[in-house]
N, CA, C and O atoms as a Tinker XYZ file with bonds, in Angstrom:
   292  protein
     1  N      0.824000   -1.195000    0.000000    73     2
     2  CA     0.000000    0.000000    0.000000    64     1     3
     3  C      0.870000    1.262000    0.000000    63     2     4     5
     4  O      0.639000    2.211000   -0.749000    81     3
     5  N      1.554000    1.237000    0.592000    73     3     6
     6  CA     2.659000    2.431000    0.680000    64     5     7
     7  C      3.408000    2.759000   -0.468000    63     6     8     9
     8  O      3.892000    3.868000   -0.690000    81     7
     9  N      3.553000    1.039000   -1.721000    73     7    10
    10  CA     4.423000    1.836000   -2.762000    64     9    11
    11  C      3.300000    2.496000   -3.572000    63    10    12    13
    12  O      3.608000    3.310000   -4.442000    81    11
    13  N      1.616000    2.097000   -3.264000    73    11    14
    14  CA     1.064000    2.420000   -4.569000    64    13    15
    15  C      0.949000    4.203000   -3.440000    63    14    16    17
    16  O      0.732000    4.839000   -4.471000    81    15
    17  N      0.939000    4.674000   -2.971000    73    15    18
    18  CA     0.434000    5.630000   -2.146000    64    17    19
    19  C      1.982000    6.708000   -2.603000    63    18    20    21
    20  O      1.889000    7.728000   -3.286000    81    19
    21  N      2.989000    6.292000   -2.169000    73    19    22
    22  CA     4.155000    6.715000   -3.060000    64    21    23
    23  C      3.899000    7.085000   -4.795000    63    22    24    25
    24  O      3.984000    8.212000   -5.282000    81    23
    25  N      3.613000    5.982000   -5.440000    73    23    26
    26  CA     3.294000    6.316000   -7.164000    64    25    27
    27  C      2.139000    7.607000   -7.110000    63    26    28    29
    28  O      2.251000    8.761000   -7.524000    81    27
    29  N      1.167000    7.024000   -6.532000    73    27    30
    30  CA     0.391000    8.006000   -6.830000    64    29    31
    31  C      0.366000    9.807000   -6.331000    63    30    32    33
    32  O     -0.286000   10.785000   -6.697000    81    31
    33  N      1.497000    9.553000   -5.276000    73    31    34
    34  CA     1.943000   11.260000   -4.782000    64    33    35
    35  C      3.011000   11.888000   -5.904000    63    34    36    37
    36  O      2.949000   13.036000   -6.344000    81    35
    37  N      3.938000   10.949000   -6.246000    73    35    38
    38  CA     4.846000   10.863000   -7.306000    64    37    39
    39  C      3.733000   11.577000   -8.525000    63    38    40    41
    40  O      3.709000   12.806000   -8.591000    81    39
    41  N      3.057000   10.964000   -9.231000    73    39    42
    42  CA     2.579000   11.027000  -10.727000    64    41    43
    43  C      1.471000   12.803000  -10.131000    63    42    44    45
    44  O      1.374000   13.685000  -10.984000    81    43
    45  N      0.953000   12.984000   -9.044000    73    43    46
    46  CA     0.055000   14.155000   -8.421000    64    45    47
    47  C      1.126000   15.256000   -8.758000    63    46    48    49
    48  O      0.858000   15.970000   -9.725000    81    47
    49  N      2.920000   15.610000   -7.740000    73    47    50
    50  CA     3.456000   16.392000   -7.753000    64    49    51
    51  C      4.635000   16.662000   -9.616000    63    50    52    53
    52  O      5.255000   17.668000   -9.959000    81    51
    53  N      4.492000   15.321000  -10.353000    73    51    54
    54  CA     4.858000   15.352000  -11.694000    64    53    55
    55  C      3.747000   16.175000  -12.433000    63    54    56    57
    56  O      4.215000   17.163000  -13.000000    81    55
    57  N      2.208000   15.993000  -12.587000    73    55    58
    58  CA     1.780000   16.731000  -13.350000    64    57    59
    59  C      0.676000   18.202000  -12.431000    63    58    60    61
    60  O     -0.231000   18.760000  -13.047000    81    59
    61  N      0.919000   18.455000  -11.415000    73    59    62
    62  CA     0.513000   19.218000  -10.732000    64    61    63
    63  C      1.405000   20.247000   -9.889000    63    62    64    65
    64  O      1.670000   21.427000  -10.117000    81    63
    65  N      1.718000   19.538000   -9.006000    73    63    66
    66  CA     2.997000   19.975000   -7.775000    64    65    67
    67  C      2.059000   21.071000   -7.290000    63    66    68    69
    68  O      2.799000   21.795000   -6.625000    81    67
    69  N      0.718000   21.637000   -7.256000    73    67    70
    70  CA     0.059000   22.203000   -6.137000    64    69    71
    71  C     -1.152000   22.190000   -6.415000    63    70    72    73
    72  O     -1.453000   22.102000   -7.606000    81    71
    73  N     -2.076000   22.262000   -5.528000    73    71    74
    74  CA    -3.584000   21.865000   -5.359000    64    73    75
    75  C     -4.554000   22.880000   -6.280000    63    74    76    77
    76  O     -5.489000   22.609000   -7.034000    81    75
    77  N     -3.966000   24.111000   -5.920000    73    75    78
    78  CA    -4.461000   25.119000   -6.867000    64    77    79
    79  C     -4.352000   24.759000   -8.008000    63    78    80    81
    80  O     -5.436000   24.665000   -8.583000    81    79
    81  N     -3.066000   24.390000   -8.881000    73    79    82
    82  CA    -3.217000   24.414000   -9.945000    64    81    83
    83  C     -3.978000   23.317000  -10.751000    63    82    84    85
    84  O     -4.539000   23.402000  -11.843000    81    83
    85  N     -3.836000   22.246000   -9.886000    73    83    86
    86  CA    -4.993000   21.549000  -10.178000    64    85    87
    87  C     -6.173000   21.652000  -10.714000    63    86    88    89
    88  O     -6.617000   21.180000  -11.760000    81    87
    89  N     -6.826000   22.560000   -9.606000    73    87    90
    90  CA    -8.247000   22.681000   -9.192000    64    89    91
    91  C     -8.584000   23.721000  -10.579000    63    90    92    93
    92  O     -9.703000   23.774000  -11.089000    81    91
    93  N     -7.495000   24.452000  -11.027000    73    91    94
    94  CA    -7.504000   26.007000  -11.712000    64    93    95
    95  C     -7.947000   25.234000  -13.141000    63    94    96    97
    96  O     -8.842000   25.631000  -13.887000    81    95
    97  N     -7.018000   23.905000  -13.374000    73    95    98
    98  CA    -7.319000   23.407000  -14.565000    64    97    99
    99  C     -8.372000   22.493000  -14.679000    63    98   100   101
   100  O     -9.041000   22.292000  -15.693000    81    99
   101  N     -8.455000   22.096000  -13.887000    73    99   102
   102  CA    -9.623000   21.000000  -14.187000    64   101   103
   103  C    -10.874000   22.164000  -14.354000    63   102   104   105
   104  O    -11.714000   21.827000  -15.189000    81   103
   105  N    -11.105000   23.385000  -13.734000    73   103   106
   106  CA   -11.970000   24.247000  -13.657000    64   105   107
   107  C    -12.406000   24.558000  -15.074000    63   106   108   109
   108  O    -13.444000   24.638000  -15.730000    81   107
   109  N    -10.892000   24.714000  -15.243000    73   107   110
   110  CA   -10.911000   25.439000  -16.557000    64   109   111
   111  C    -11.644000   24.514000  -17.741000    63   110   112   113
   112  O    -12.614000   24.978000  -18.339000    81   111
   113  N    -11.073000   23.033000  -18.081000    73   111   114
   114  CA   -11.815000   22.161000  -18.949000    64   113   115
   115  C    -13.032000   21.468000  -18.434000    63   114   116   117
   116  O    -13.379000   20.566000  -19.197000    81   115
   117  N    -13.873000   21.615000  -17.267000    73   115   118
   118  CA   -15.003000   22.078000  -17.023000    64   117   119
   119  C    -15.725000   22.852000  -17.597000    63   118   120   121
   120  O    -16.784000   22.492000  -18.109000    81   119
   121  N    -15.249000   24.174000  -17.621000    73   119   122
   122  CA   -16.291000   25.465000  -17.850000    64   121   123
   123  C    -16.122000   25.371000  -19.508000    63   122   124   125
   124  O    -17.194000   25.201000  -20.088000    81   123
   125  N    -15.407000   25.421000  -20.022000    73   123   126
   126  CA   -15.075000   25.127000  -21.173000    64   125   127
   127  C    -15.791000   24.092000  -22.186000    63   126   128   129
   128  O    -16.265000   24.308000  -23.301000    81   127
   129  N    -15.723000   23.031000  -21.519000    73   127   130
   130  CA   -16.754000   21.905000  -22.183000    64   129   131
   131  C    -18.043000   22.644000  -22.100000    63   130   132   133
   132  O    -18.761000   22.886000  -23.070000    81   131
   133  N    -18.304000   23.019000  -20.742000    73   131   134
   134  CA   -20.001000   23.521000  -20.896000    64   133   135
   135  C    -19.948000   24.322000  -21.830000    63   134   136   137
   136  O    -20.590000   24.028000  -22.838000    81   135
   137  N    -19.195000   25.560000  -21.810000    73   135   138
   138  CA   -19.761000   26.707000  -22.809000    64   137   139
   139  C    -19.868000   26.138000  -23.770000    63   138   140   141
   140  O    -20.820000   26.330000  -24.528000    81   139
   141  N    -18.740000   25.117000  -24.049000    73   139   142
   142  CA   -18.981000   24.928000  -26.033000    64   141   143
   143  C    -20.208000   23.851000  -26.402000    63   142   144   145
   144  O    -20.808000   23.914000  -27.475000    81   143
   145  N    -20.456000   23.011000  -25.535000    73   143   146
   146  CA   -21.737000   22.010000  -25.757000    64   145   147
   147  C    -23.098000   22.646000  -25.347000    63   146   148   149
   148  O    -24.007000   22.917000  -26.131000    81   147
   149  N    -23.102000   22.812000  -24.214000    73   147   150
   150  CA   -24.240000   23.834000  -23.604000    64   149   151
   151  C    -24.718000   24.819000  -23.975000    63   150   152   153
   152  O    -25.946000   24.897000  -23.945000    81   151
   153  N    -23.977000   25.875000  -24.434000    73   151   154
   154  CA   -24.372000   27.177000  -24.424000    64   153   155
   155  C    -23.926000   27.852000  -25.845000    63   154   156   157
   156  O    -24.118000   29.031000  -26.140000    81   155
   157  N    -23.278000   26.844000  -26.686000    73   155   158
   158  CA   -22.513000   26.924000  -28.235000    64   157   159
   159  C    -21.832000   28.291000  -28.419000    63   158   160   161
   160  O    -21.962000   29.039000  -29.388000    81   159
   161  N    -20.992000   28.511000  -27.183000    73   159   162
   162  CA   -20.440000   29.845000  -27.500000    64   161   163
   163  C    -19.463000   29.821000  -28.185000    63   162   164   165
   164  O    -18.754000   28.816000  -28.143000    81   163
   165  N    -19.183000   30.710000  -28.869000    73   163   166
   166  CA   -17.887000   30.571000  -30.053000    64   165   167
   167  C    -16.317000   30.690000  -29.292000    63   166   168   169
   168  O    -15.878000   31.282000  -28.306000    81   167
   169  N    -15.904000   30.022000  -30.060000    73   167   170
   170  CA   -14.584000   29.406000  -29.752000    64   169   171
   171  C    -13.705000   30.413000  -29.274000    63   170   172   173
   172  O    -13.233000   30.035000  -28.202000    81   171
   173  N    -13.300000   31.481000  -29.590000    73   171   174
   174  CA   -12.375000   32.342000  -29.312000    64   173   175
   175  C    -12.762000   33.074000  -27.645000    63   174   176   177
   176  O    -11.878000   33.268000  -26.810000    81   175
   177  N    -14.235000   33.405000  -27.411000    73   175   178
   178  CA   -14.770000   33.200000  -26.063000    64   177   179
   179  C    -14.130000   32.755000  -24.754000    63   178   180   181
   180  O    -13.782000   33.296000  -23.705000    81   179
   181  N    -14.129000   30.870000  -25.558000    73   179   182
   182  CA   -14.239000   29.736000  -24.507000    64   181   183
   183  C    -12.672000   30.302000  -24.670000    63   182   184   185
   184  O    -12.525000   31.150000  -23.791000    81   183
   185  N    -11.650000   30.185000  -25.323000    73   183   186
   186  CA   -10.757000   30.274000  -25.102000    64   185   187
   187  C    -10.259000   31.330000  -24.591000    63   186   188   189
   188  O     -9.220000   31.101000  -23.971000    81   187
   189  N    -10.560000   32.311000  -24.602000    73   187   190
   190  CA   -10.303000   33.714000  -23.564000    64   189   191
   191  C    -10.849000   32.946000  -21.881000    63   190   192   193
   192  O    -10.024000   33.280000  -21.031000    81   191
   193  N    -11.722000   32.258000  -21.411000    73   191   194
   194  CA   -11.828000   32.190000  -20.587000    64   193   195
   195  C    -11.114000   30.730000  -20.036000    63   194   196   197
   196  O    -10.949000   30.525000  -18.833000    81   195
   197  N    -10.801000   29.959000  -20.865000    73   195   198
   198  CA    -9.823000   28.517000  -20.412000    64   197   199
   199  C     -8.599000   29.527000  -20.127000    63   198   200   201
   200  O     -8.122000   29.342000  -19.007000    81   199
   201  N     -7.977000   30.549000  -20.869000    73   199   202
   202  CA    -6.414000   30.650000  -20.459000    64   201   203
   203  C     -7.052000   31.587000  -19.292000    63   202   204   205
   204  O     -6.206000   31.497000  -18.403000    81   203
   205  N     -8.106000   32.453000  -18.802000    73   203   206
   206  CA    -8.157000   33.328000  -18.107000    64   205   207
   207  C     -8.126000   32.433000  -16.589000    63   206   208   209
   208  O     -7.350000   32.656000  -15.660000    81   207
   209  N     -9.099000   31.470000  -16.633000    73   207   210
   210  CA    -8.812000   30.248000  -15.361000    64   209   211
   211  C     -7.521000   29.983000  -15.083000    63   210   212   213
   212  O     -7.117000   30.380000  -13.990000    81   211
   213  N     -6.583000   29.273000  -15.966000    73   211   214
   214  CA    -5.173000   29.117000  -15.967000    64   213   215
   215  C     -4.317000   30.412000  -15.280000    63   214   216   217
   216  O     -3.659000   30.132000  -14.279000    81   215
   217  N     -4.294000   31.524000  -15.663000    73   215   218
   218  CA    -3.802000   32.634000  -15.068000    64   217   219
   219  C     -4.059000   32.875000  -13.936000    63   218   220   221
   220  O     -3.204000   33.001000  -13.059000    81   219
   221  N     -5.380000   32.987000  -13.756000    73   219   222
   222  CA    -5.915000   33.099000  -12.253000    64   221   223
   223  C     -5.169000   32.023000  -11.549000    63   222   224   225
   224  O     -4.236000   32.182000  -10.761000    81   223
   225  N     -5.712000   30.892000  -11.944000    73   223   226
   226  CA    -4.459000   30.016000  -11.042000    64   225   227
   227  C     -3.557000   30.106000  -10.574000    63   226   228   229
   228  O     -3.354000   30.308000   -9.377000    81   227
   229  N     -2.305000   29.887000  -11.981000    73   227   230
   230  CA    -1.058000   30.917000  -11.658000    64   229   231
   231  C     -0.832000   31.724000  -10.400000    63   230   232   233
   232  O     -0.206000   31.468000   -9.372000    81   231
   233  N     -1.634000   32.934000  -10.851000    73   231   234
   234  CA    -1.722000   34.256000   -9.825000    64   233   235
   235  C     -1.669000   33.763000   -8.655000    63   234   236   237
   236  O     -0.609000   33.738000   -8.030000    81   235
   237  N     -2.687000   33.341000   -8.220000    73   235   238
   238  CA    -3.168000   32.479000   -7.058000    64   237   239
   239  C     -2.030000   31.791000   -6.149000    63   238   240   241
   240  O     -1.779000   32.042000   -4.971000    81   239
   241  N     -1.397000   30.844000   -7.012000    73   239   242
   242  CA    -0.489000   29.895000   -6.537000    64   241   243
   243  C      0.901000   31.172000   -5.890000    63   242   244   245
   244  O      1.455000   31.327000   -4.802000    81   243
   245  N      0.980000   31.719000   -6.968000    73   243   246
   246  CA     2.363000   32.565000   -6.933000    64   245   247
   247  C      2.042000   33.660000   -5.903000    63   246   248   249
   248  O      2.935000   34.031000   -5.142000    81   247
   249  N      0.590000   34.292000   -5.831000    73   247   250
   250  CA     0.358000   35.198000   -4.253000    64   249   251
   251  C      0.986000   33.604000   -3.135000    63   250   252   253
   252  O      1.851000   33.834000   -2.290000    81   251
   253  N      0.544000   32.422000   -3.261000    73   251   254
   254  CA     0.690000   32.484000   -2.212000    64   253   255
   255  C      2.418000   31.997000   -1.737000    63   254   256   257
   256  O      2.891000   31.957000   -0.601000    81   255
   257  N      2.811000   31.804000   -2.513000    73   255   258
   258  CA     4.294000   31.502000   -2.393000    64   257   259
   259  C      4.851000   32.770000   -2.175000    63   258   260   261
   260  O      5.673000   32.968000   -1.280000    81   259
   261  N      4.528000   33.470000   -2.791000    73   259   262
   262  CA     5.289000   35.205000   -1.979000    64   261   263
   263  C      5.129000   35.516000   -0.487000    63   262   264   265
   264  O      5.865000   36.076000    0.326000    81   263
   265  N      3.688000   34.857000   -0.391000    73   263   266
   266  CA     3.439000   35.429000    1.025000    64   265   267
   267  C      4.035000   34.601000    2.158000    63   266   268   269
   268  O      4.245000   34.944000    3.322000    81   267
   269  N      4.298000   33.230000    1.451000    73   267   270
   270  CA     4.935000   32.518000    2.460000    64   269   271
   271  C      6.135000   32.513000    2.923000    63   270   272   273
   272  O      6.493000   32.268000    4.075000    81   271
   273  N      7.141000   32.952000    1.472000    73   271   274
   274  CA     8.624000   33.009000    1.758000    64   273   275
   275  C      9.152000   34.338000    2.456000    63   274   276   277
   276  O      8.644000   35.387000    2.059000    81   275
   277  N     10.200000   34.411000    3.539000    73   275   278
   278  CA    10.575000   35.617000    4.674000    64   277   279
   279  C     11.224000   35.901000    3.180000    63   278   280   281
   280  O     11.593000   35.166000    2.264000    81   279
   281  N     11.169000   37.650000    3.434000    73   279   282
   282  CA    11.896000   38.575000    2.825000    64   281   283
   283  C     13.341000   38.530000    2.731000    63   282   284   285
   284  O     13.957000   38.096000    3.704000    81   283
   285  N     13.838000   38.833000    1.921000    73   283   286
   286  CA    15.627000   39.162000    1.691000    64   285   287
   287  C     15.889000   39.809000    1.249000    63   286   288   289
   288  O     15.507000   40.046000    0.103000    81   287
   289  N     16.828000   40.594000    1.993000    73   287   290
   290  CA    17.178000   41.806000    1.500000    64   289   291
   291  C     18.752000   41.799000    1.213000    63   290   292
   292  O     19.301000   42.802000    0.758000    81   291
């Protein structure tokens, strides 16, 4: 149990390495599928708002790594 618990933290921090960004993308090809099946919004749209999720993410992740690391001067 421990090696599969190992693989699977392994393959999480290989295509993730933080929870946010996770959450930012999966969000993103979420909302995305809906607009384009659901709501047939045109493509250039959905795609302003898939990279706009992604960024936010980003942002997100990187506020919080600033806020965590002590200053150097």
């Amino acid at each position: 149990m421990n090696a599969i618990q190992r693989a699977l933290k392994a393959t999480y921090n290989f295509f993730a390495g933080d929870v946010i960004l996770l959450v930012a993308t999966a969000v993103a090809f979420v909302l995305g599928l809906l607009l384009v099946h659901s709501l047939a919004a045109p493509n250039p749209l959905v795609a302003v708002i898939f990279v706009g999720c992604i960024v936010g993410g980003l942002a997100l992740t990187l506020g919080r790594e600033l806020r965590g690391r002590a200053r150097q001067r």
